[in-house]
PDB file of N, CA, C and O in Angstrom:
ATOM      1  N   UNK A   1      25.212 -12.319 -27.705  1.00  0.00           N
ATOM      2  CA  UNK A   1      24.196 -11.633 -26.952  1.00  0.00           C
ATOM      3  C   UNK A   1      24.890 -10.815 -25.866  1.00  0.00           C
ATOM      4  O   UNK A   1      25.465 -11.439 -24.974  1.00  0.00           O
ATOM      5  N   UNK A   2      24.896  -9.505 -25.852  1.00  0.00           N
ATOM      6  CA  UNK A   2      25.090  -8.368 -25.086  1.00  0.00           C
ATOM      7  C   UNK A   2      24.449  -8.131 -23.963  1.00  0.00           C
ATOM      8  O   UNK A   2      23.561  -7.360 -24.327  1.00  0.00           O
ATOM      9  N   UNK A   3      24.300  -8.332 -22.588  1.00  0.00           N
ATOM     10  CA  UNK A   3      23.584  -7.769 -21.426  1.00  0.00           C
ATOM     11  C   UNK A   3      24.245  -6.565 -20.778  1.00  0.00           C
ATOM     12  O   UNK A   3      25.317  -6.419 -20.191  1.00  0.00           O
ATOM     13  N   UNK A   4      23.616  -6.054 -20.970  1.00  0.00           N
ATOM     14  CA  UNK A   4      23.399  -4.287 -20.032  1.00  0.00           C
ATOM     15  C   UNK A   4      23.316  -4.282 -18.704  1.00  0.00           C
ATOM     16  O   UNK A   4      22.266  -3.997 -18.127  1.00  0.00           O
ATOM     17  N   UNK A   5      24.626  -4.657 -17.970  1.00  0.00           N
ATOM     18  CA  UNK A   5      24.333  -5.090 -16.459  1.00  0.00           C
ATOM     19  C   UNK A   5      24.215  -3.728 -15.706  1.00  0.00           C
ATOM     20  O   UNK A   5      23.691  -3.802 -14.594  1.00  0.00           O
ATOM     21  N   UNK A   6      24.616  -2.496 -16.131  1.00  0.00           N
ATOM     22  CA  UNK A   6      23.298  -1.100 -15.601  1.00  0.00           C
ATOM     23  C   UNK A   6      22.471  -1.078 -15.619  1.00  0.00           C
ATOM     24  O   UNK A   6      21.951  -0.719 -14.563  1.00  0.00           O
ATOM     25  N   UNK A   7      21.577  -1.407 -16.728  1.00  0.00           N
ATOM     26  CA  UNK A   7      20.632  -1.303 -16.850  1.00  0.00           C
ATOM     27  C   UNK A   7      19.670  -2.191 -16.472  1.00  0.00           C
ATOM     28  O   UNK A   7      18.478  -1.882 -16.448  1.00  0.00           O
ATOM     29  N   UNK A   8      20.256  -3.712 -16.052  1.00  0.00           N
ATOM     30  CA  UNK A   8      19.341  -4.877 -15.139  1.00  0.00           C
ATOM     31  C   UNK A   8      19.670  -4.254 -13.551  1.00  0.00           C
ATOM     32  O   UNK A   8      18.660  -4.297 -12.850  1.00  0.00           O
ATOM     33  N   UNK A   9      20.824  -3.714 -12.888  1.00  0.00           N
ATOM     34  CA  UNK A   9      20.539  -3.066 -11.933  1.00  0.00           C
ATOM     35  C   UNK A   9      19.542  -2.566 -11.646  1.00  0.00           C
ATOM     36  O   UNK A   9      18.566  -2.922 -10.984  1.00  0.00           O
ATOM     37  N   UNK A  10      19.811  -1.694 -12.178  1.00  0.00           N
ATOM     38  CA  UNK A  10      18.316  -0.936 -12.215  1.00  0.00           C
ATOM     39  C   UNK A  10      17.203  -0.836 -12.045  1.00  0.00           C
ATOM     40  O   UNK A  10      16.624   0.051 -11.418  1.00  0.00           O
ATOM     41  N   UNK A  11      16.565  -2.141 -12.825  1.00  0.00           N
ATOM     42  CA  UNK A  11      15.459  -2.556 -13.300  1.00  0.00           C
ATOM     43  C   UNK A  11      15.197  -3.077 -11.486  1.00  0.00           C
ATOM     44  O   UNK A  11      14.242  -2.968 -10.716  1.00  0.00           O
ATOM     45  N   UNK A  12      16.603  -3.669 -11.364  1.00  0.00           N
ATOM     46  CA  UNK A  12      16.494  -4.511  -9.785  1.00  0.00           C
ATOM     47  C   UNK A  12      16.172  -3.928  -8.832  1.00  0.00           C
ATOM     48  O   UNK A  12      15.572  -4.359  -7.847  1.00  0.00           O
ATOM     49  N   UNK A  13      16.720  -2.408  -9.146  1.00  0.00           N
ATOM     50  CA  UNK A  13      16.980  -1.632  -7.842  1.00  0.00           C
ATOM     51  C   UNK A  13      15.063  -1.132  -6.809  1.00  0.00           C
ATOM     52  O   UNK A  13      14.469  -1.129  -5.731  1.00  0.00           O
ATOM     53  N   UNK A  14      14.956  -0.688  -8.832  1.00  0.00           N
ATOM     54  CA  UNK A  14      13.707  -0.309  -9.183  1.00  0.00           C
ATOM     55  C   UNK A  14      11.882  -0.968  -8.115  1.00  0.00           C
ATOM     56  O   UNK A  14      11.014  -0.573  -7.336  1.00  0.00           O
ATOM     57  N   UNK A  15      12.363  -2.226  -8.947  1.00  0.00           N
ATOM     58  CA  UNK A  15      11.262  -3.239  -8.250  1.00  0.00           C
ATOM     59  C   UNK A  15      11.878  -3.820  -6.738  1.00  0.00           C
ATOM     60  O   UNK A  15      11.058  -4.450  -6.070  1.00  0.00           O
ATOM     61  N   UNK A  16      12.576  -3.736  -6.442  1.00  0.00           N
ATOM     62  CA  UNK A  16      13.256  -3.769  -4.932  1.00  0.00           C
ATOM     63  C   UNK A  16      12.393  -2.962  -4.214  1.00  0.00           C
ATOM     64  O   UNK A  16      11.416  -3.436  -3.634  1.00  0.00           O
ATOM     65  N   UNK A  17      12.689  -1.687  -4.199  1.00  0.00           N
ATOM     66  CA  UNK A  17      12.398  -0.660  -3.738  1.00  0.00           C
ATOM     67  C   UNK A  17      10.910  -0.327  -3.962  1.00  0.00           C
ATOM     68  O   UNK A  17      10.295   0.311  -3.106  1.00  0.00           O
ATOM     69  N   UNK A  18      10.281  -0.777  -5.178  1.00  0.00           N
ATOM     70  CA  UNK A  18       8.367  -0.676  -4.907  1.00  0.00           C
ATOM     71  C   UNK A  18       8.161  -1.811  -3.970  1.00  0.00           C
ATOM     72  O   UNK A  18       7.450  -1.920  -2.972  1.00  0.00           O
ATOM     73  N   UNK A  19       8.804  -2.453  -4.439  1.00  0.00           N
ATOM     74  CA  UNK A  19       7.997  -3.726  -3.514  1.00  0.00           C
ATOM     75  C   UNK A  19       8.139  -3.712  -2.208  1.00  0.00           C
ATOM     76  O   UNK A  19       7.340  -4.198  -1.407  1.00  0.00           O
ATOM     77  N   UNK A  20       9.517  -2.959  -1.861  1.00  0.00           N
ATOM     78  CA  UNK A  20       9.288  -2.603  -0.127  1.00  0.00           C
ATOM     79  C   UNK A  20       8.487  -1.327  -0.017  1.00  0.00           C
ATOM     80  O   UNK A  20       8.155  -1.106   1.147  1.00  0.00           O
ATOM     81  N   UNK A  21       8.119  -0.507  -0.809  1.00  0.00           N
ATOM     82  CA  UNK A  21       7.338   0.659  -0.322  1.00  0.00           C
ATOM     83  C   UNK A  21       6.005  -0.094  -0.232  1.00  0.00           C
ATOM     84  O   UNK A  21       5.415  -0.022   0.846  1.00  0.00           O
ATOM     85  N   UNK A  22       5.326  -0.973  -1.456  1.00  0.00           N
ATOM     86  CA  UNK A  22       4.181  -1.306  -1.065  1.00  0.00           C
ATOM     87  C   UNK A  22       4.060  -2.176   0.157  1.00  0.00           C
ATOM     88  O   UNK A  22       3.018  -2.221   0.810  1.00  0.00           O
ATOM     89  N   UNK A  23       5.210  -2.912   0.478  1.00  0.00           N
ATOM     90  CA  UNK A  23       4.965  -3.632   2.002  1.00  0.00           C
ATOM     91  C   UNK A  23       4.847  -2.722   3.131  1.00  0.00           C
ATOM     92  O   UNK A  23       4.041  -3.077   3.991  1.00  0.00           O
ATOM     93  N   UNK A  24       5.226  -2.053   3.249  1.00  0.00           N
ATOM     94  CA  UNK A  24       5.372  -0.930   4.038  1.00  0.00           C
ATOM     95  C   UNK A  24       3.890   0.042   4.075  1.00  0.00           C
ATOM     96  O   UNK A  24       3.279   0.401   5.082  1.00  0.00           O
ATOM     97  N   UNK A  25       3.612   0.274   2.880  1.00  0.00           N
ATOM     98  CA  UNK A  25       1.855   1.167   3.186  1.00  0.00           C
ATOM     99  C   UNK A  25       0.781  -0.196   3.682  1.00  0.00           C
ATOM    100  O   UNK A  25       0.055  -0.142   4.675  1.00  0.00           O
ATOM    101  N   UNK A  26       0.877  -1.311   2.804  1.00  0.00           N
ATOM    102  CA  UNK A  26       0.003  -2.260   3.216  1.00  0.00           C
ATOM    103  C   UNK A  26       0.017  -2.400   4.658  1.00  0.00           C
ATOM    104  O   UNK A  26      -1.043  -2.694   5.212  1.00  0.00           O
ATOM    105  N   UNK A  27       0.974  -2.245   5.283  1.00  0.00           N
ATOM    106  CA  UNK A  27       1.735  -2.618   6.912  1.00  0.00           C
ATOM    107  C   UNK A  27       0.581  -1.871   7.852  1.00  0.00           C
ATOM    108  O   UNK A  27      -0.308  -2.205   8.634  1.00  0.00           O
ATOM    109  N   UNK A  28       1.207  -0.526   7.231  1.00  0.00           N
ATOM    110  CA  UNK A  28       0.743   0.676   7.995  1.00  0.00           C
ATOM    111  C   UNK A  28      -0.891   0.942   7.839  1.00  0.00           C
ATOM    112  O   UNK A  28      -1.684   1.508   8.591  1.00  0.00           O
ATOM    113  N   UNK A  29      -1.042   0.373   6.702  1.00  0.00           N
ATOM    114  CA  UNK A  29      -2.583   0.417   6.548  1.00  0.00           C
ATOM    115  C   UNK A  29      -3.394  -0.690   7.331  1.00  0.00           C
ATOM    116  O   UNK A  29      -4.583  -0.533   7.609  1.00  0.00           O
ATOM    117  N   UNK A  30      -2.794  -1.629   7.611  1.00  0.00           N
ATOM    118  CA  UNK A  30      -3.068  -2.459   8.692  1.00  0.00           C
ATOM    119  C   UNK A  30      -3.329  -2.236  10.039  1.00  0.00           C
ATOM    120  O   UNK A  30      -4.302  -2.465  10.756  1.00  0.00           O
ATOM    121  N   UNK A  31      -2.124  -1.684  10.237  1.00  0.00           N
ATOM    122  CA  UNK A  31      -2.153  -0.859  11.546  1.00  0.00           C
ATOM    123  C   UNK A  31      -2.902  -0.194  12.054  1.00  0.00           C
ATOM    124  O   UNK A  31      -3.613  -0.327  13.050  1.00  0.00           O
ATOM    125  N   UNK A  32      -2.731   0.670  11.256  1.00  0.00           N
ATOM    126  CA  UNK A  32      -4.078   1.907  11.596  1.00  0.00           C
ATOM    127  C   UNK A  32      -5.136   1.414  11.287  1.00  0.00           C
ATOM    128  O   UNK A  32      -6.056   1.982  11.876  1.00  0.00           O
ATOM    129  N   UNK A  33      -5.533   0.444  10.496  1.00  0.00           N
ATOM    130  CA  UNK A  33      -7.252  -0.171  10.572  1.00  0.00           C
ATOM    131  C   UNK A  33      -7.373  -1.135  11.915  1.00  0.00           C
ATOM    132  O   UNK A  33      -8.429  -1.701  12.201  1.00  0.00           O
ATOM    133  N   UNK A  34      -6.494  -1.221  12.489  1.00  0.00           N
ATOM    134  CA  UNK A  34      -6.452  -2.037  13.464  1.00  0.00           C
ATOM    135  C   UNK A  34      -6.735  -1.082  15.078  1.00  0.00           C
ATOM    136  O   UNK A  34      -7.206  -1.413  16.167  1.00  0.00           O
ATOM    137  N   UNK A  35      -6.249   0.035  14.600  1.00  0.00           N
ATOM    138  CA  UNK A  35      -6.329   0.988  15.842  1.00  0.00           C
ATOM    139  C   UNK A  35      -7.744   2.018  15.255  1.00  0.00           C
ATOM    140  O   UNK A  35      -8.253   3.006  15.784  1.00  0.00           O
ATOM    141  N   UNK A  36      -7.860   1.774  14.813  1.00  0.00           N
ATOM    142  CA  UNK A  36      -9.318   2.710  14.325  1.00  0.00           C
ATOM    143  C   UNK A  36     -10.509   1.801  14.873  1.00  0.00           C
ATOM    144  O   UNK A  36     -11.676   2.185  14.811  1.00  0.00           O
ATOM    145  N   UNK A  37     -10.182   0.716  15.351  1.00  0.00           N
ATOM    146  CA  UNK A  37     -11.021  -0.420  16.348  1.00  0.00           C
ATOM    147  C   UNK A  37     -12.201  -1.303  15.875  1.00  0.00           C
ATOM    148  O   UNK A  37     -13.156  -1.785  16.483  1.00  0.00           O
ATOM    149  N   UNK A  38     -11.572  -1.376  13.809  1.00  0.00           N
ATOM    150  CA  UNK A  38     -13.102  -1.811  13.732  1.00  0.00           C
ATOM    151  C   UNK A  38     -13.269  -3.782  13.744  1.00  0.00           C
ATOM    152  O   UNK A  38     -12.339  -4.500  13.378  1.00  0.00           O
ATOM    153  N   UNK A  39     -14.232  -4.174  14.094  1.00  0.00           N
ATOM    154  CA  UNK A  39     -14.354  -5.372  14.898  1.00  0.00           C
ATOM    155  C   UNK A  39     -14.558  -5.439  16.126  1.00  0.00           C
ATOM    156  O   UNK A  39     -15.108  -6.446  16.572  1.00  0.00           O
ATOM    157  N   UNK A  40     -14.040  -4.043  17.265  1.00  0.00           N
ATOM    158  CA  UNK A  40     -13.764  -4.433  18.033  1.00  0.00           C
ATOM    159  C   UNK A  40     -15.012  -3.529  19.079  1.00  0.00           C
ATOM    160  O   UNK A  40     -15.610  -4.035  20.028  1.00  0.00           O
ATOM    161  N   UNK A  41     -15.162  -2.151  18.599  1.00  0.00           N
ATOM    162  CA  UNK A  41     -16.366  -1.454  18.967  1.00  0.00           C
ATOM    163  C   UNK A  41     -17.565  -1.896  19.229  1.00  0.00           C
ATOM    164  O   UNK A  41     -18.070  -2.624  18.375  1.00  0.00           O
ATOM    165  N   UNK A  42     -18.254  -1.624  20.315  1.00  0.00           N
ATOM    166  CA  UNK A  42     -19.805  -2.153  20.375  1.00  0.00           C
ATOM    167  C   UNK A  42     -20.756  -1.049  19.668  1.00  0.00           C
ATOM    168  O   UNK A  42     -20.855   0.176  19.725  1.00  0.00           O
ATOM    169  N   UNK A  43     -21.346  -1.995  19.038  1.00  0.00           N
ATOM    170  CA  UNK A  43     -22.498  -0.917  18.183  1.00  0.00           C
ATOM    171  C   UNK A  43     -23.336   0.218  19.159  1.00  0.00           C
ATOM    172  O   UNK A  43     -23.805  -0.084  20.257  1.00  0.00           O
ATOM    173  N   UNK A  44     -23.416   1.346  18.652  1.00  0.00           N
ATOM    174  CA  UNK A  44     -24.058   2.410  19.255  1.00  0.00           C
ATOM    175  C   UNK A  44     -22.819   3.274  20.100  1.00  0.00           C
ATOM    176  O   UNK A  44     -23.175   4.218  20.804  1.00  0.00           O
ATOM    177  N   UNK A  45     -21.676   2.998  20.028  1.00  0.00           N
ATOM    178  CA  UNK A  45     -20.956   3.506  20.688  1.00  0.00           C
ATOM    179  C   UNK A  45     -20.073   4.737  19.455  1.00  0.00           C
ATOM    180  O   UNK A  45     -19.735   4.593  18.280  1.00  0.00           O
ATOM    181  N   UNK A  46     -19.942   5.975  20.481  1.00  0.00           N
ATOM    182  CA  UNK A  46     -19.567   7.293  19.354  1.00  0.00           C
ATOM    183  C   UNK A  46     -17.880   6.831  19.006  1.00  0.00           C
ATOM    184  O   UNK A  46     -16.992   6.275  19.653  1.00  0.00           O
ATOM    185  N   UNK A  47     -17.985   7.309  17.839  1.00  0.00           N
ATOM    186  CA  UNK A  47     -16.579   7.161  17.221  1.00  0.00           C
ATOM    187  C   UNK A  47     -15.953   8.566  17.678  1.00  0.00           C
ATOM    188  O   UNK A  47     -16.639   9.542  17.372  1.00  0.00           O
ATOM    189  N   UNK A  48     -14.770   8.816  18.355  1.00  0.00           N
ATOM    190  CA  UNK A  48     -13.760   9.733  17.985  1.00  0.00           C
ATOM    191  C   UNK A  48     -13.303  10.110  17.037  1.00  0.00           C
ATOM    192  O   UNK A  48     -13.468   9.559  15.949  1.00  0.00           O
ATOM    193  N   UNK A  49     -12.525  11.286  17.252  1.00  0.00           N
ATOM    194  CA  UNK A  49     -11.623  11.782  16.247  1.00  0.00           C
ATOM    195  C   UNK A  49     -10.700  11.004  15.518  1.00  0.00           C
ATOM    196  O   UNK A  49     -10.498  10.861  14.312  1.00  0.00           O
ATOM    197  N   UNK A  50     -10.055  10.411  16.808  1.00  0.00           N
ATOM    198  CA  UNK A  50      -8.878   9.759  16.336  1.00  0.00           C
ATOM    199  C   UNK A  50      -9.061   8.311  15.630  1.00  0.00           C
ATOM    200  O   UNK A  50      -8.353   7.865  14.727  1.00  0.00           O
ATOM    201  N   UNK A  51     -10.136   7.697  16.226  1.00  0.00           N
ATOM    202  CA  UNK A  51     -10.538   6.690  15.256  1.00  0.00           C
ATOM    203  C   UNK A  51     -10.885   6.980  13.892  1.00  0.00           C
ATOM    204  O   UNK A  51     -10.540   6.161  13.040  1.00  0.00           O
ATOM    205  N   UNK A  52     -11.708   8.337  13.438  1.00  0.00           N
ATOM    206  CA  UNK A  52     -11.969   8.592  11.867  1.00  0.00           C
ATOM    207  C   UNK A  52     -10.802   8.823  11.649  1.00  0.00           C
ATOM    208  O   UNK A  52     -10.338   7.872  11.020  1.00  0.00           O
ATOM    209  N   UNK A  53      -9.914   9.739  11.867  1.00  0.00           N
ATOM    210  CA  UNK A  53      -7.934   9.936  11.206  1.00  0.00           C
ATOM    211  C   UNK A  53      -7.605   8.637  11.061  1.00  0.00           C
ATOM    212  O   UNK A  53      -7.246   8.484   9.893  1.00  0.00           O
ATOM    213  N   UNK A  54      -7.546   7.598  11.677  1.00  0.00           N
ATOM    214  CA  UNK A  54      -7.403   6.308  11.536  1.00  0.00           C
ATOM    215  C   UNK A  54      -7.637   5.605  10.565  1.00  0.00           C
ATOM    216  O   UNK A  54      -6.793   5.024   9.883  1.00  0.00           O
ATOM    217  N   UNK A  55      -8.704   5.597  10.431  1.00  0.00           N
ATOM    218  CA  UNK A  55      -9.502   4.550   8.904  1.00  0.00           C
ATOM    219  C   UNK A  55      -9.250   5.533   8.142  1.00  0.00           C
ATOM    220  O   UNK A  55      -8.930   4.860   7.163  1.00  0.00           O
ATOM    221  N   UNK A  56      -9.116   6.771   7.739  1.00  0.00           N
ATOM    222  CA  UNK A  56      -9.221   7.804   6.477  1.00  0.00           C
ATOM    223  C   UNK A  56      -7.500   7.235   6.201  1.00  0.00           C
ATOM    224  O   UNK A  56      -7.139   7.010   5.046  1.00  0.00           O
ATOM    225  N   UNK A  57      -6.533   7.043   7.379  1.00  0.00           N
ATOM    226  CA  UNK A  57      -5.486   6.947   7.005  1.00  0.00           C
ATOM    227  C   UNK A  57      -5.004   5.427   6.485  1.00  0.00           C
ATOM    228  O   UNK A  57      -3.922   5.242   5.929  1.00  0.00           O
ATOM    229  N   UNK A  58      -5.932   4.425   6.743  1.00  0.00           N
ATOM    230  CA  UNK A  58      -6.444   3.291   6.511  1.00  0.00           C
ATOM    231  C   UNK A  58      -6.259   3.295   5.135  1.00  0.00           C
ATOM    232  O   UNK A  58      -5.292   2.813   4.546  1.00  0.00           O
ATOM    233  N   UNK A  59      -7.273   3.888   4.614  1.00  0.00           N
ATOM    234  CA  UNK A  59      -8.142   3.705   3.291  1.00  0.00           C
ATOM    235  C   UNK A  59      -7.157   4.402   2.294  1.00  0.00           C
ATOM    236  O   UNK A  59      -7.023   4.168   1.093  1.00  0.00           O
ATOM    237  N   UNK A  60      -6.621   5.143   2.930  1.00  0.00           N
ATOM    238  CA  UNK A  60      -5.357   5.682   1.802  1.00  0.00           C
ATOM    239  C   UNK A  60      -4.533   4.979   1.427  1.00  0.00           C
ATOM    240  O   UNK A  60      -4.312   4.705   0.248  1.00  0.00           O
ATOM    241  N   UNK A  61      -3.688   4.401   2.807  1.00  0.00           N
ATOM    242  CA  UNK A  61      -2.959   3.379   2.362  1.00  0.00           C
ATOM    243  C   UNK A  61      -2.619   2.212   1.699  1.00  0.00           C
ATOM    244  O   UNK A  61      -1.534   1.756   1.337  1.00  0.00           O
ATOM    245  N   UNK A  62      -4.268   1.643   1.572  1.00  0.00           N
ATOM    246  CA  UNK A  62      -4.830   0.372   0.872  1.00  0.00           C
ATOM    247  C   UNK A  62      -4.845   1.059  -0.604  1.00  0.00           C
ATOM    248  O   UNK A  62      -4.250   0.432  -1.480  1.00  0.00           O
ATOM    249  N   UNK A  63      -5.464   2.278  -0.962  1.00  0.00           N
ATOM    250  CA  UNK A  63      -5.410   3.146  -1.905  1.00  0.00           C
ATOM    251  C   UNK A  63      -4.406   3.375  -2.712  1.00  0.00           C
ATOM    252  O   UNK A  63      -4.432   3.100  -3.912  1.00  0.00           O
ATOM    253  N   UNK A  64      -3.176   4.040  -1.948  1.00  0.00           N
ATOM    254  CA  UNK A  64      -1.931   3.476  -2.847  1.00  0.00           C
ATOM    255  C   UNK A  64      -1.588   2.334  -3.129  1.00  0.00           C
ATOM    256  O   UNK A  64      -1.410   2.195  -4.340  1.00  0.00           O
ATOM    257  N   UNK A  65      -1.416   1.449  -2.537  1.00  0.00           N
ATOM    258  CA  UNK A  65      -1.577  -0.218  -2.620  1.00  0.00           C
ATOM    259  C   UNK A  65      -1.918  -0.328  -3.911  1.00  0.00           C
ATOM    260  O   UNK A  65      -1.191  -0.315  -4.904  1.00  0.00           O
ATOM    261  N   UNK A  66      -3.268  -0.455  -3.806  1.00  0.00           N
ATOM    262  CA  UNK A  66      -4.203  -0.509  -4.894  1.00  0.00           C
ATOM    263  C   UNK A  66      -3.720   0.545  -6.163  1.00  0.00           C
ATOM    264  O   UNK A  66      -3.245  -0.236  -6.987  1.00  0.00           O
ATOM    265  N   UNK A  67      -3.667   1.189  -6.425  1.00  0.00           N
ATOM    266  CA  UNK A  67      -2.632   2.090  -7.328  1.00  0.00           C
ATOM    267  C   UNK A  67      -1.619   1.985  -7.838  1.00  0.00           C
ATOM    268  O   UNK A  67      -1.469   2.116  -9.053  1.00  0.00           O
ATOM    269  N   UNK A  68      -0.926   1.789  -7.226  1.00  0.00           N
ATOM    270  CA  UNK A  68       0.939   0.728  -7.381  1.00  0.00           C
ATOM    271  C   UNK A  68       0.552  -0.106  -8.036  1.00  0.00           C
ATOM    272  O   UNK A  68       1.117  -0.040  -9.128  1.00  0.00           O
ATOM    273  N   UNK A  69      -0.486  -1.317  -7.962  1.00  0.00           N
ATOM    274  CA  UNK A  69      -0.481  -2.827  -8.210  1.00  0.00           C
ATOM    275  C   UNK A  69      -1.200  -2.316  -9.698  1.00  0.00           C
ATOM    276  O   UNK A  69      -0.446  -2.581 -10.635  1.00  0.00           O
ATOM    277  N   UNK A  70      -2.172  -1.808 -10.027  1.00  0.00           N
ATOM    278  CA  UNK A  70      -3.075  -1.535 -11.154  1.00  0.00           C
ATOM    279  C   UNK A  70      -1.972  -0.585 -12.261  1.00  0.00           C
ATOM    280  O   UNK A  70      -1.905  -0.833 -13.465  1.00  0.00           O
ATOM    281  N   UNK A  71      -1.198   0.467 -11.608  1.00  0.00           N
ATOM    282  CA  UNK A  71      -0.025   0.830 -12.464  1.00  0.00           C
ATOM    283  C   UNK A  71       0.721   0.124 -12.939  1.00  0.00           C
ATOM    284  O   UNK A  71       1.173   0.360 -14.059  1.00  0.00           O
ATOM    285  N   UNK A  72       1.147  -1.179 -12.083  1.00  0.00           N
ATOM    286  CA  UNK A  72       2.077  -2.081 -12.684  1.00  0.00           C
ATOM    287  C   UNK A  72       1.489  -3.049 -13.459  1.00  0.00           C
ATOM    288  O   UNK A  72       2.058  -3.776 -14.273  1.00  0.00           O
ATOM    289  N   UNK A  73       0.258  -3.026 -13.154  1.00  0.00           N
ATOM    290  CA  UNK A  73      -0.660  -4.291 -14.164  1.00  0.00           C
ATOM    291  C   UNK A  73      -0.653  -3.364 -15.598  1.00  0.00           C
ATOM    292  O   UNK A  73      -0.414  -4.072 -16.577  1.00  0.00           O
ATOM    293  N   UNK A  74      -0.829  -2.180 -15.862  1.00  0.00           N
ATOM    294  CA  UNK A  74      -0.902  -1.450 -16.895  1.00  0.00           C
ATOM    295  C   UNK A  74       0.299  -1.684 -18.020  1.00  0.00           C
ATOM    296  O   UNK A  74       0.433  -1.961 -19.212  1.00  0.00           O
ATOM    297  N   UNK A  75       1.105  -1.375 -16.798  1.00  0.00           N
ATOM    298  CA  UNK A  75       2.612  -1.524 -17.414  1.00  0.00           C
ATOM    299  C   UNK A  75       2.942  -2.630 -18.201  1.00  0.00           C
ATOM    300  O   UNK A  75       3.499  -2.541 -19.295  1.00  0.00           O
ATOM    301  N   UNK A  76       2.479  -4.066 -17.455  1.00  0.00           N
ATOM    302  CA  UNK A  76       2.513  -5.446 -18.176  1.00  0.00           C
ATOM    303  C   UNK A  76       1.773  -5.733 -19.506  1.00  0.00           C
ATOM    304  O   UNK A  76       2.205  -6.335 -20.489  1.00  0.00           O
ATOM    305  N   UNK A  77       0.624  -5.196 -19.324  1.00  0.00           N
ATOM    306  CA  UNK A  77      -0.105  -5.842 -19.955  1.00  0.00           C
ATOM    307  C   UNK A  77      -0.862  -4.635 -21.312  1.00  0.00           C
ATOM    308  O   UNK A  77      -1.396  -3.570 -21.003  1.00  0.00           O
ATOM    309  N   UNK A  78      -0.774  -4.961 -22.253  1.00  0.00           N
ATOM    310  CA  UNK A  78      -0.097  -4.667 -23.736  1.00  0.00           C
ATOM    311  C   UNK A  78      -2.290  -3.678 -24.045  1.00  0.00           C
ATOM    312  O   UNK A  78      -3.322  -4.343 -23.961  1.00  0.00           O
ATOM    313  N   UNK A  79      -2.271  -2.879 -24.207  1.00  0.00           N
ATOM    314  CA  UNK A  79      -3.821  -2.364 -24.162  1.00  0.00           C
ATOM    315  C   UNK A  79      -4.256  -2.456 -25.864  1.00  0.00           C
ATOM    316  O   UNK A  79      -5.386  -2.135 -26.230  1.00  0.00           O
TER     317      UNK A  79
END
């Protein structure tokens, strides 16, 4: 039995590197849902600008998240 130790690099380098990008948007998507203030606002009170840039930048980030994980479920799993 022959192993292709380039080509398991690779594979390593590969899923290394998603798996810190998705830690990294999940992070940031945290963040910014965290500064977009929701929980923390009293009802009836006007939202800013910077709070909607916030959650829009929120919802993206969870978005790729969500994208990454469903691409790689694709990938696994045999249609």
């Amino acid at each position: 039995m022959d192993i292709d130790w380039g080509t398991l690099v690779g594979v390593f380098g590969v899923s290394l590197g998603i798996s810190v990008v998705v830690v990294v948007m999940f992070s940031l998507g945290l963040a910014t849902w965290a500064r977009a203030g929701h929980g923390e606002t009293a009802p009836g009170t006007p939202r800013g600008r910077y709070q909607k840039v916030a959650a829009v930048t929120a919802v993206l980030c969870f978005a790729a998240c969500l994208a990454i994980a469903a691409y790689g479920i694709d990938l696994i799993v045999p249609v």
